[in-house]
Structures are given as structure tokens and as C-alpha cells.
N, C-alpha and C positions, 0 to 999 in steps of 0.2 A: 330388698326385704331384710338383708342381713344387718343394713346402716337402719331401720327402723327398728329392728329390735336391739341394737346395739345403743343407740339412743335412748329406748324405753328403761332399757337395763341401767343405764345411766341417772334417768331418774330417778328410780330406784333406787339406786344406791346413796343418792343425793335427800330422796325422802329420808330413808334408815337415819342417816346421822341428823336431821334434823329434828327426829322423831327422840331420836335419844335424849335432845337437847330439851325438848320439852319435856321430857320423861323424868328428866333432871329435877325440873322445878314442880311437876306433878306428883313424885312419890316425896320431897321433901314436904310439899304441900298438905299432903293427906297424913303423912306423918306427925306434923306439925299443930293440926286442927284450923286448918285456913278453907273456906270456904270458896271452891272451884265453882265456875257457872259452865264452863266449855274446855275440851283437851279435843283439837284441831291436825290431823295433817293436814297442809297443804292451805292455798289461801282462794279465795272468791267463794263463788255459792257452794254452798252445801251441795252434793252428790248421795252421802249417806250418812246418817245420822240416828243415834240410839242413845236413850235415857235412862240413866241408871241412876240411884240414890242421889235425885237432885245435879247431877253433871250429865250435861251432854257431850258424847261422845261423837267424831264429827271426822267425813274423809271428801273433803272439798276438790274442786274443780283442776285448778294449778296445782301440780305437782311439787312445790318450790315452797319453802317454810312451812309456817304450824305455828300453833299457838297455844298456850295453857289461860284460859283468860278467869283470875280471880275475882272474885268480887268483891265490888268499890274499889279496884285497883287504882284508881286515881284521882280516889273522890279525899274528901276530908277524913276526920276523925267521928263521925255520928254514931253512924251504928257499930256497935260493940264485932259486927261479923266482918266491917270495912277489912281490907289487906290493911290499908293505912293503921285500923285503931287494934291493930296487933304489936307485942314488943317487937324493939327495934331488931333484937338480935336474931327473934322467929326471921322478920322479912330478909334480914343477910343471908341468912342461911340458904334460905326458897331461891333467892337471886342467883345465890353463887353457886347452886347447885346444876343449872343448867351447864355451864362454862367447866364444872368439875367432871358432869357427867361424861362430857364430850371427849375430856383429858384422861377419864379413865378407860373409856372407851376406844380412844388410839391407843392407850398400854395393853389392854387386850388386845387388841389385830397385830400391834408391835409383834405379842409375845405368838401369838398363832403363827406370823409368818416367819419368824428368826425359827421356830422349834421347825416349823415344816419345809421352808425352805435354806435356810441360813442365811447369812448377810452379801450385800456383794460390797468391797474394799476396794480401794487403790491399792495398789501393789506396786514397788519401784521394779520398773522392768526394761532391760538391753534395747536400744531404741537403734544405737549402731554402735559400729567399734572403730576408734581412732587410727589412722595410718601411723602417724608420727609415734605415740606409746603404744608398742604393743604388747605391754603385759598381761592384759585381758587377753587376750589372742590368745598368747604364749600359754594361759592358765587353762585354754580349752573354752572361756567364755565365748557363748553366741548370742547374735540377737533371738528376742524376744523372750532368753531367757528372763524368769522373773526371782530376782534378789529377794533371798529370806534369811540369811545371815552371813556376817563380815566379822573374822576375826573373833569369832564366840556372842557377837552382838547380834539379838535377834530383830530385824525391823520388822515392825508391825504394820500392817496393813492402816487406811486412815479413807476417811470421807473426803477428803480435802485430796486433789490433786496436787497441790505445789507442797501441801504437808511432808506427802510421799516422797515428792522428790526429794524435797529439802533433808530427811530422816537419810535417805541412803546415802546422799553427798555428804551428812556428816559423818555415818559410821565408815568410810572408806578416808578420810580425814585421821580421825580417832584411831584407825587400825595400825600397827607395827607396822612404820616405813623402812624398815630393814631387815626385818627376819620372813619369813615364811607364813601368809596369812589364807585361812583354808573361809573358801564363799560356796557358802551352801546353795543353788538355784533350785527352782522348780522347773521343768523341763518338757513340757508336756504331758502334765501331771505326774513327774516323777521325779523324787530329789536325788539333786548328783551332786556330790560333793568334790570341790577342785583349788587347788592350792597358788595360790602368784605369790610372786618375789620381790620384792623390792619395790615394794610403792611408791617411794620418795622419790620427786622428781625436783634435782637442783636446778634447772633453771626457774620452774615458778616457786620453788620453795616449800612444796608440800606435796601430800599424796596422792598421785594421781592412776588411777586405773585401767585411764586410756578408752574410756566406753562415753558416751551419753545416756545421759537416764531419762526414760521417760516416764508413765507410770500404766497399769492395763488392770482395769477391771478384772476382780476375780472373787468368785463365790465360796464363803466361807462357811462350814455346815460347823455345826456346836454341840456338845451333849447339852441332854435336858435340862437341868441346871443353870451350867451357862449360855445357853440362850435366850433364859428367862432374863438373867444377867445384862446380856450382852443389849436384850430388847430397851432398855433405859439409856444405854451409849446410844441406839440407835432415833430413842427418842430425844435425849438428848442435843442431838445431831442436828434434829429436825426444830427445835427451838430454836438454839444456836441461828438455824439460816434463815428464820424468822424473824428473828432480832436483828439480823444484819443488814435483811430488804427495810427495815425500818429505818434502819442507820442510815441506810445511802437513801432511802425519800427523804429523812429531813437534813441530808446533808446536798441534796440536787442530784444525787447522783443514779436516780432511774427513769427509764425511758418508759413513754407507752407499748414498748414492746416486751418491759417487765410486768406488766399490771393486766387484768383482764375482769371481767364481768359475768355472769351467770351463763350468758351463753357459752364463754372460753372454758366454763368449770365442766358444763353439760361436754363440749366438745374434748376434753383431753377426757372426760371418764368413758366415754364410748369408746377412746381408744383406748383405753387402760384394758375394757371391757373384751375386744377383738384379742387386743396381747394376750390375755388369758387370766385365770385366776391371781397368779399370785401378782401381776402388777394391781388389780383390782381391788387388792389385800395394801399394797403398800400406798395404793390413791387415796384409801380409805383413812391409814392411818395419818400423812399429811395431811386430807381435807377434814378430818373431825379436828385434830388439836389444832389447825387458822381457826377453824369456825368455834372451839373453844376459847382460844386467845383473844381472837381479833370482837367476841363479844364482852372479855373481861379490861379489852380500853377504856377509858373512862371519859367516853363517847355519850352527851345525851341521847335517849330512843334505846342506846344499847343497855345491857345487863351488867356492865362496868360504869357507866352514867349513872343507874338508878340504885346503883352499891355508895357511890360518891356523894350522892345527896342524905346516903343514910346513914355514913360515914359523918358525916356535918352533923346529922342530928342527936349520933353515940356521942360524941365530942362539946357539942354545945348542948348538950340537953333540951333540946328545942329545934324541933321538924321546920325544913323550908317552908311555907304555906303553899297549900295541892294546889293550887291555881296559877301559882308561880313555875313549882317544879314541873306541872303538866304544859304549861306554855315554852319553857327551857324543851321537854322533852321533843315536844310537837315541831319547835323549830329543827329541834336535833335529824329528826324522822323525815323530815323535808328536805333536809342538807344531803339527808341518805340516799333519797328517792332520786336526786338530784343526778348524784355521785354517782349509782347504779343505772341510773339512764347512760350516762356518758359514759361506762363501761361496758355498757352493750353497744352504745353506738360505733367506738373503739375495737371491740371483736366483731363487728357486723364489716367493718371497715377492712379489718386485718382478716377474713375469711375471704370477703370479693377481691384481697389483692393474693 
């Protein structure tokens, strides 16, 4: 019972942001004076449905997308109410709103979770301590201690595991290889401040502290303020490795066991779900801005395709022809379906093993 409702919950959460995304292009829409036929959760038959001022309102069968569907979305220029026989800059607008909504929507949960729970950091931390230098020893350092400054230099905590290390092995570099250099640890939550002697090591030439560094997860809590602050590092963060999975797809460098499909999404947010609130808080804010981004690619079928062809038509003064861009889309939409089968059959794959 607990994995059905853990699951259900999961959909859920997976409606929510999709619901935003069409909330996106719906209050731009009605903003705008663009003429709505349907605003949809979810996809196949209707379940429930209510009419209001000319829009049906609609909560379908599968749990999984939505829709905002305008009218004459992808017909010509006829009638004056078409989407198409609207200015170019109205339809931008309506398109990019879904993909902003999405974006504003992870900066909110960002900021919800940094203010309620804070961040969690790499932190450079004592992994072991050298036989041969023993000037950590001599200073009182132990393992597991976690470094938070060398020689008046404070290291900063970082997303990046190898960032961390790389920051503490420079600041034990940079410190006074001859006088008296005071390292401030954290200690099981308490800082103890403790002084070493003589860093410089003449055989390699440089300072050595005689530790190994590794680096250990640690939660950082913020004032109000700056955790509003720190929530944009954090999304930041979360673009950054976005753009990096892209990097290494078009440079060969990801496996099927980096990629996954609707089922993999449903299956890590039921666990997100079991862990408790706040990973459900940080699932949320990852899976809205992909599903933000990965709709503003400039993908036929997606919301970055249909910005691209409008894009051509600010620029040239002159729309693709609807039966053109509707045939580009339709293949687009096919290539998707395509993709998305083979990413479930890939998680369907990677579950039975």
C-alpha cells in the first residue's frame, strides 16, 4: 500500500509541474486576447470536464502532460481569432511563457527549500593522515575533520566534489610554509581552532600537510536573505549540470544508464516521496526547470521549435506556410514518441535488471 500511494504521490507531483507549464501559456494567453478552446491536465479521454466563458476546462485519464489548446493553432491566417492571424510578438510571448513558467516555478521551490531547510555542500574533509609528514598529527588534526580555513583563507563549501578538494589543496599550497599557520576545522559540529608548523616539505618542494583530502556532505542553514540569495547559486547549479549532460551527449559521452524515460521520472519521485518532504522539494525543483529547458530546445513539436519558426517570421517578415510548419512539427512529434517509447523500454529494462 505504501509503494501505491507513494507512486500516486508521484504523479502528482509530476501533474503539478506540468499543470504550471500549461498555466504558463494559459494566463499569457487570456492576457493577451488569444482565443483558448481547451486547458487539459493529463492526456486521453476526458474524466472531467467543465465550460466556462467559451473554454473547456478538462482533467483526463493519464496522469502524464496537459494541454492548453488555442484556437486555429495550426491552421492559416483566415480568421482574425486564428493563434496564427495574431501578432508575431503576442504568439512569443504565449510560447515562452510556458518554459518561463516552469523556470520561475523551480526559483520558487529553490527559495522554499534553502529558507526551510538550507543547502547541502561539499566540504574538504580529513579522509586520513600521512605516516611519513606528520605535521597534521603534530597540529592535533583528525580524520573526518572537515576544513573551513587555512592560514586566514576561508574554503567555501561547493557542488562540485573535485572543486572541493581542488580549493583545500590550494589553500594549504598558498599558506605560510614557514611560520605558524592556524586551521580552523569543524569537529562534530564544533569549531576548534589548531596551529601546524612548517608546511614546506624540501623534498617535493612545496607545502605539505601530511593529510589526504577528501570531501563530505554538509548542510548549510542561511538567514533569510541569503537564502533567498544563495537559492539562484543553487539554481544556478542545477543549469550548469544540465548543460553539461548535454555536452557529454553530443560529445559521445553518455551511457543508457545516464538517460531515462517517464517511467524512471515516476520511479525516482516516489522515492523522493518515501525520503520525505524536503527531497520532494528539491525533485521538484530539478524536474520543473529540465522540463522548463529541455521544452525551450529548439526541437520541432516542442515550445522552443515553435518559438524558431516565429523567430524566421520577426526576421523575415513573412510566416513559414501552416502546412509546412505543421508537417515539420508532426514529424517533430513522431521522432518524440519515438524517443519516449525507447526510454521506457530502457527503464522497463533497467527495473527487471
Amino acid at each position: 500500500m505504501t509503494t501505491f500511494l507513494s507512486i500516486l504521490a508521484a504523479f502528482v507531483v509530476l501533474s503539478v509541474l506540468v499543470f504550471v507549464h500549461e498555466l504558463g501559456h494559459f494566463i499569457a494567453g487570456r492576457l493577451l486576447g488569444f482565443k483558448i478552446l481547451e486547458f487539459s491536465i493529463g492526456m486521453g479521454p476526458q474524466v472531467l470536464k467543465k465550460e466556462k466563458n467559451g473554454i473547456v476546462y478538462s482533467l483526463r485519464a493519464l496522469p502524464i502532460g496537459g494541454m492548453c489548446k488555442f484556437y486555429g493553432e495550426d491552421e492559416g491566417d483566415e480568421d482574425k481569432d486564428f493563434f496564427s492571424s495574431k501578432p508575431v510578438w503576442k504568439r512569443i510571448i504565449v510560447v515562452a511563457a510556458g518554459p518561463i513558467m516552469n523556470v520561475v516555478f523551480s526559483v520558487v521551490f529553490a527559495v522554499i527549500t534553502v529558507i526551510g531547510y538550507g543547502d547541502i555542500l561539499y566540504r574538504p574533509a580529513i579522509a586520513g593522515l600521512s605516516e611519513e609528514i606528520t605535521t597534521a598529527a603534530e597540529a592535533g588534526i583528525m580524520e573526518n575533520d572537515v576544513l573551513l580555513e587555512i592560514d586566514g583563507v576561508a574554503i567555501e563549501g561547493s557542488y562540485n566534489y573535485s572543486v572541493t578538494i581542488d580549493s583545500a589543496i590550494e589553500a594549504i599550497k598558498a599558506a605560510d610554509p614557514e611560520g605558524d599557520v592556524t586551521i580552523v576545522v569543524d569537529r562534530g559540529g564544533e569549531e576548534v581552532s589548531l596551529t601546524a608548523s612548517s608546511l614546506f616539505d624540501e623534498e617535493s618542494g612545496q607545502n605539505m600537510l601530511g593529510v589526504s583530502v577528501g570531501a563530505a556532505p554538509v548542510r548549510v542553514k542561511y538567514g533569510f536573505f541569503e537564502s533567498i540569495g544563495h537559492s539562484f547559486k543553487y539554481i544556478g547549479n542545477v543549469i550548469s549540470e544540465y548543460l553539461s549532460f548535454f555536452g557529454r551527449l553530443f560529445t559521445g559521452n553518455v551511457s543508457t544508464d545516464d538517460v531515462g524515460g517517464t517511467i524512471m521520472m515516476i520511479d525516482l519521485l516516489q522515492q523522493a516521496v518515501r525520503a520525505g518532504f524536503e527531497t520532494v522539494l528539491r525533485m521538484a525543483v530539478v524536474l520543473s526547470l529540465s522540463l522548463g529547458l529541455m521544452n525551450a530546445l529548439p526541437i520541432p513539436a516542442l515550445d522552443g521549435g515553435r518559438l524558431l519558426f516565429m523567430l524566421i517570421e520577426l526576421i523575415f517578415r513573412k510566416p513559414v506556410p501552416a502546412k509546412v510548419e505543421g508537417m515539420i512539427h508532426f514529424a517533430g512529434f513522431v521522432l518524440l514518441m519515438i524517443l519516449m517509447v525507447f526510454l521506457v523500454y530502457l527503464d522497463i529494462t533497467k527495473i527487471a535488471g
